[in-house]
N, C-alpha and C positions, 0 to 999 in steps of 0.2 A: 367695222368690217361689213354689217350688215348693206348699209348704205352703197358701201361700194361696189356689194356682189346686183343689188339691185342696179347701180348707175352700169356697171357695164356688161351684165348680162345680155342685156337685146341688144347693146352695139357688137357684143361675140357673135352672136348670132347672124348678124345680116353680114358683118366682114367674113366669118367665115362661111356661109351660104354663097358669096360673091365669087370669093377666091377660089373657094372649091370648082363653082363652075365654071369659072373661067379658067383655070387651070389643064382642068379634065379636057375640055373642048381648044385648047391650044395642043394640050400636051397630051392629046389622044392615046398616043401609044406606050405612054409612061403614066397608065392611071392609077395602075397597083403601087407604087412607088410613090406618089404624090397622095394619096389614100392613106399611104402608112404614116407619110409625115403629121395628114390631120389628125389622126388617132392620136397622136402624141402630141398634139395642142387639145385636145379632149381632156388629157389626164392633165396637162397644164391648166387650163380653165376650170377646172374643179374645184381649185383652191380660192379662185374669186370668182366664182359665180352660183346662184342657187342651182340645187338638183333639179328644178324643173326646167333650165334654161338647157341645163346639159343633156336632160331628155328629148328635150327639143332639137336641139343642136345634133344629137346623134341619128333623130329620124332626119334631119334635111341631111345628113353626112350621107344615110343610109338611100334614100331615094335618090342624092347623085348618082352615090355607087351602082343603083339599080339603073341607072341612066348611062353611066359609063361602060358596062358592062355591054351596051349595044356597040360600042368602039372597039372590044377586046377581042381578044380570038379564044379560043376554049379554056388553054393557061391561064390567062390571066383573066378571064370568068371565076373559075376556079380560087385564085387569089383573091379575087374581089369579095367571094361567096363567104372564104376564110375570114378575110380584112373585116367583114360587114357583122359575121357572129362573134369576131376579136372584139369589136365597140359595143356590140352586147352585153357580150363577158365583163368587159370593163363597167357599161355601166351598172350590173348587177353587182359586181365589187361595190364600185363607190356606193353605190345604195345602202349594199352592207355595211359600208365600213360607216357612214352618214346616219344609221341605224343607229347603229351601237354609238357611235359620239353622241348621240340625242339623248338616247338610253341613259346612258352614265352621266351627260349634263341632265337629264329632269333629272337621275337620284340625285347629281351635286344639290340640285335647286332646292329637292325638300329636303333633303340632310341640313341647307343651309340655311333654311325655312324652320324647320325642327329645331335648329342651333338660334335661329333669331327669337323662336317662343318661348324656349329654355330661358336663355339669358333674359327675355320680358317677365317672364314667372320667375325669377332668381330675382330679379330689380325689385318687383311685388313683393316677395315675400321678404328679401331684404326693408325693404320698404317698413312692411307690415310688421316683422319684428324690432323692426327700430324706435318704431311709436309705442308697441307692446313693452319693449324694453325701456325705456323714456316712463312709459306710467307705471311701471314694476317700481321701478330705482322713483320717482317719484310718491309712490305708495311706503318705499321704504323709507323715505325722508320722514315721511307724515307720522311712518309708524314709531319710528326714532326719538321726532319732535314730543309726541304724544309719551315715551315712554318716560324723557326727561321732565315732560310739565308735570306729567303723576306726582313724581316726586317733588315737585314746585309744589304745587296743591297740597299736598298733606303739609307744609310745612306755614301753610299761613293761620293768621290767631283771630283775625275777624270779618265777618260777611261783606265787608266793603272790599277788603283787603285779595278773599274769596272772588268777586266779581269783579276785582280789575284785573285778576291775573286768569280770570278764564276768558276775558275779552281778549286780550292779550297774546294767548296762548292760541284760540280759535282761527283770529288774523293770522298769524304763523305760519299755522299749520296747512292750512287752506288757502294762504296769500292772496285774501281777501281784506280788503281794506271798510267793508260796509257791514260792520258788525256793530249788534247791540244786545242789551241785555236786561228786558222786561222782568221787573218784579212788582209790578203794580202800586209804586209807590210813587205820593208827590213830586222827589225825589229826580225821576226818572226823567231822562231827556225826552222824550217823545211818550205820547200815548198809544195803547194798544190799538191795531189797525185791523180791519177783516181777518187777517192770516192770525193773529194772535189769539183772537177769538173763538177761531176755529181749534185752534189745538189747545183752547183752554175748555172746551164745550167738547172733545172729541177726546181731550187728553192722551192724546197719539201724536208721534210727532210727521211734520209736514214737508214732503220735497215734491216743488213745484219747476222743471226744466222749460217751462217755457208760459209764462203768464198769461200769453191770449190765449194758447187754446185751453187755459183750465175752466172747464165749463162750472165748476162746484161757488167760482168767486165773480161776482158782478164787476164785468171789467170797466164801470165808468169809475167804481168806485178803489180801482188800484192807478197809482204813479205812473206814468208815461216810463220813467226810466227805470222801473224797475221788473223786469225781465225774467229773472229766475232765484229762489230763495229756498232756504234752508232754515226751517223753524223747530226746534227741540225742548218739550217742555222739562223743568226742573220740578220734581217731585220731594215731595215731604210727607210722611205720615198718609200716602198715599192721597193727599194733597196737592195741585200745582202751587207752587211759590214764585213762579219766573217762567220763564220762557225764554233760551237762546236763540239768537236770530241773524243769518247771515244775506245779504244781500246782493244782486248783483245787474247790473246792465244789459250784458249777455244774456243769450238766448242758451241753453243748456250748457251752464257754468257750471252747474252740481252736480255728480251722480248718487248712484245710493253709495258707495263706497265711501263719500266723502259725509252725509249724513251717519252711514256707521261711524263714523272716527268720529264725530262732532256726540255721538249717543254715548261712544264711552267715555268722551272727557265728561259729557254729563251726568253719568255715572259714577265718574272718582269726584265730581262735584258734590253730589249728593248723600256721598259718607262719609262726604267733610261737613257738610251739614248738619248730619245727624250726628257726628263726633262732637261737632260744635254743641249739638242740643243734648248730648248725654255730660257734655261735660259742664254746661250749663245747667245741669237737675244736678249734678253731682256737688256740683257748687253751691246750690241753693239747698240741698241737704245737709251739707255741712253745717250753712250757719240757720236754717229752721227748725225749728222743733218738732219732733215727729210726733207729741200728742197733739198741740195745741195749736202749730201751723202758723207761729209767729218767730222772730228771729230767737237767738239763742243768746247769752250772755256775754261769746266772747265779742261775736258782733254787737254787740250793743256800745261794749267799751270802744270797739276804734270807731264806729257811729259818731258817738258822745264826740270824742276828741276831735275829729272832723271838725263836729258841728261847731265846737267851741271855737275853734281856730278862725273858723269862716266868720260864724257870728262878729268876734272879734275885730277882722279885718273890715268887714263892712261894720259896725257899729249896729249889731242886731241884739236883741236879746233873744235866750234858749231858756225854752223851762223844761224842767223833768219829774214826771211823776213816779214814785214807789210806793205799789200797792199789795196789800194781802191780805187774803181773804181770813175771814173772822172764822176761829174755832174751828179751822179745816182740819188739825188732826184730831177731833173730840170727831166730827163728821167721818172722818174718812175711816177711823177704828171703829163706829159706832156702824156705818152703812154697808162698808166692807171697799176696796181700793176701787171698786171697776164706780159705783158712784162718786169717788173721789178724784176720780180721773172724766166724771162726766163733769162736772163741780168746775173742774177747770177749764175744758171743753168750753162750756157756756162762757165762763168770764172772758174768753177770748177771743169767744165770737161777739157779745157784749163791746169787747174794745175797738175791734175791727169796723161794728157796725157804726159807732160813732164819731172813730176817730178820724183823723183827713188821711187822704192816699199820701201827704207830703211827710206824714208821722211816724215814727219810728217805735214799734210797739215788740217788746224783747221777755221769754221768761227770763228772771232776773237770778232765782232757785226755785225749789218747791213749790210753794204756794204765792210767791212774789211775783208779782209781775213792773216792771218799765216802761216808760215811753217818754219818749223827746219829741218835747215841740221846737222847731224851728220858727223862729222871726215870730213867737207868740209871747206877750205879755200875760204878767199873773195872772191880771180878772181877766183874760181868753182861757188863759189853764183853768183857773178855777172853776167857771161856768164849764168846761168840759169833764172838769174831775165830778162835779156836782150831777152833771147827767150819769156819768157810767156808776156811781154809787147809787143812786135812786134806779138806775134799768136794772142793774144786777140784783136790786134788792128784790123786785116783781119776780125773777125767774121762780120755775118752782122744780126745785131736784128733790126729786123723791118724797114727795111732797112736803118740802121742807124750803123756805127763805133762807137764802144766806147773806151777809152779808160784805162787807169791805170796808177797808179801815187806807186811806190816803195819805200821804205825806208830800207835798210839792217842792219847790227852790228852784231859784231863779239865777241865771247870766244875766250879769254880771254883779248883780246889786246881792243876792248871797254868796258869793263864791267866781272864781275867776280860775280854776283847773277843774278837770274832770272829777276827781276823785274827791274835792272839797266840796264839788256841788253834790256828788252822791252821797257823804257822810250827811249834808246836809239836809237832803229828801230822808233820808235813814233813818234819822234822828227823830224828824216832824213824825213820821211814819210811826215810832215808837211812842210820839207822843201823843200818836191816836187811839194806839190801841192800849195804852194805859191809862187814858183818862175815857173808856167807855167804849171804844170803837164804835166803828160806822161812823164813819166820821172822816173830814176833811181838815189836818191842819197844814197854814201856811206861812205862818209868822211864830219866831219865837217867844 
């Protein structure tokens, strides 16, 4: 429309300019009448032409009129005078009325301007709570995943067992595929890099979202591909023992949200640890002895039986010693229990300092003590029975020598079950301390 009022605005103009004058000057005495009709091509031309061409159009209407007016006789002056303030009128109408349509189109324009910001701010914040919502329900996954591995976790029975199902569980969780899990051992696929170092020296754990700019790590000395990580140390005894460790290519792959969630799987990690390490003292209590700090009797028997079976199968021989100490209770009523319990104390550390870490060294009862050698022949027992009765003899309790009375028997050449080869250490054992003690028998 706009176009249009421009294309034939000025051709209105000079055709009506044209006709008027020629008109007036033909039709001299009929100029009020031919005046009226242009008026009403004025209010017709309004609708396709701009107000400025119509302004113009009604001063060249209006200086005919004053033109024509020298043709007329006083009436129709008169008419003209009316005719000329009528196109006036008219154009202060259209003015007005071209007003108010501007008017109410700019409010349409910013009401619809207001309406296109709205609906761009509604896209936005749609927008932005879609993502918002997307890592909410994404956090709840994680939080979900995490609450079902807890209970995965307490339910495992050994530290290998522990560390494949928290690698396992972290991938999951975080649908990251580049995890590991540092415990400083042979063992371990990979060795410790800058980053493990640092949270084994800082014992805090580490989220790095973008590797170059971490100014703390020398960047010749990290991986081209590795980008952004998530390092969480495992703690013991206020100890590090491991180090969890995620990795990624990505450039802020991590947030701390996602290091929180990885802090508490390392947390229910670590009181499975310590479960694992009380029930591991709990178990070594059992079968230890609380004065003397060597195994107890009933471990000794399934020991023994073990060892015989194994020996057996490979074609080893087992020896086993039964020992007790000479005149402990004439000692122990005589000095009073706390040196009779020192008495013992010593003979155990005596066994321990000589024996092999491969030996199994057991209170047997009171004053008796056990040990099994594996894969050792008589003269090896012997020569080891012969030290621990000459060290034990030097101790000095209360300033008093004490000393130990031995009985040995041998797999397979004494005895061939458990309890025939202990009858048979028993026996020798009585035959030491009946013919003198202190003393070593090993043959009947």
């Amino acid at each position: 429309m706009t176009k249009i009022k421009k294309t034939l605005g000025p051709i209105i103009v000079i055709i009506l300019f044209l006709a008027i004058s020629s008109f007036i000057f033909i039709f001299h005495n009929k100029t009020a009448d031919i005046f009226s009709f242009f008026i009403l091509l004025i209010i017709v031309s309004s609708f396709i032409t701009e107000s400025l061409i119509i302004d113009l159009t009604a001063l060249l209407i209006t200086l005919v009129g004053l033109i024509g007016m020298s043709f007329t006789e006083n009436i129709g002056r008169m008419i003209l005078v009316g005719e000329i303030a009528s196109v006036w009128l008219i154009i202060w109408i259209l003015h007005l009325f071209n007003d108010r349509i501007k008017y109410q189109q700019a409010a349409n324009n910013r009401e619809l301007k207001d309406m296109v910001s709205d609906i761009e701010n509604i896209k936005k914040e749609f927008s932005s709570n879609k993502i918002r919502f997307e890592k909410i329900s994404e956090r709840i996954r994680q939080y979900k995943n995490l609450t079902s591995a807890t209970k995965e976790i307490v339910k495992v029975t050994n530290l290998q067992e522990l560390k494949d199902k928290i690698l396992i569980i972290s991938k999951q969780i975080l649908n990251c595929n580049n995890a590991r899990l540092i415990t400083f051992l042979p063992t371990d696929d990979r060795p410790p890099d800058i980053f493990d170092a640092w949270v084994v020296k800082k014992q805090s754990p580490l989220l790095i979202q973008n590797t170059l700019r971490d100014y703390r790590f020398d960047y010749s000395k990290i991986p081209n591909e590795l980008k952004s990580t998530i390092a969480v140390p495992i703690m013991n005894n206020k100890s590090i023992i491991g180090v969890l460790r995620l990795d990624s290519d990505k450039e802020n792959r991590f947030s701390q949200e996602d290091m929180s969630i990885i802090s508490i799987l390392v947390n229910v990690a670590e009181m499975t640890i310590e479960n694992f390490t009380l029930l591991e003292k709990t178990k070594e209590l059992s079968i230890i002895d609380g004065l003397t700090g060597v195994y107890v009797r009933k471990f000794f028997d399934e020991r023994l039986q073990n060892e015989i079976i194994r020996a057996s199968r490979f074609k080893k021989p087992v020896c086993l010693i039964l020992s007790d100490i000479d005149h402990f209770k004439k000692f122990n009523d005589t000095y009073g229990h706390q040196q009779g319990d020192e008495a013992l104390k010593r003979f155990a550390q005596v066994l321990k300092r000589i024996c092999r870490e491969t030996d199994i060294i057991s209170r047997y009862g009171g004053e008796e003590f056990s040990i099994i050698f594996p894969e050792t022949t008589k003269s090896e027992c012997i020569n080891i029975a012969e030290n621990i009765r000459t060290e034990f003899e030097k101790e000095l309790i209360n300033n008093q020598h004490i000393t130990v009375s031995i009985g040995i028997s041998l797999f397979p050449e004494d005895a061939v079950e458990h309890n025939q080869l202990i009858r048979k250490a028993d026996e020798r054992l009585y035959k030491a301390k009946s013919t003198g003690r202190n003393r070593i028998i090993w043959k009947d």
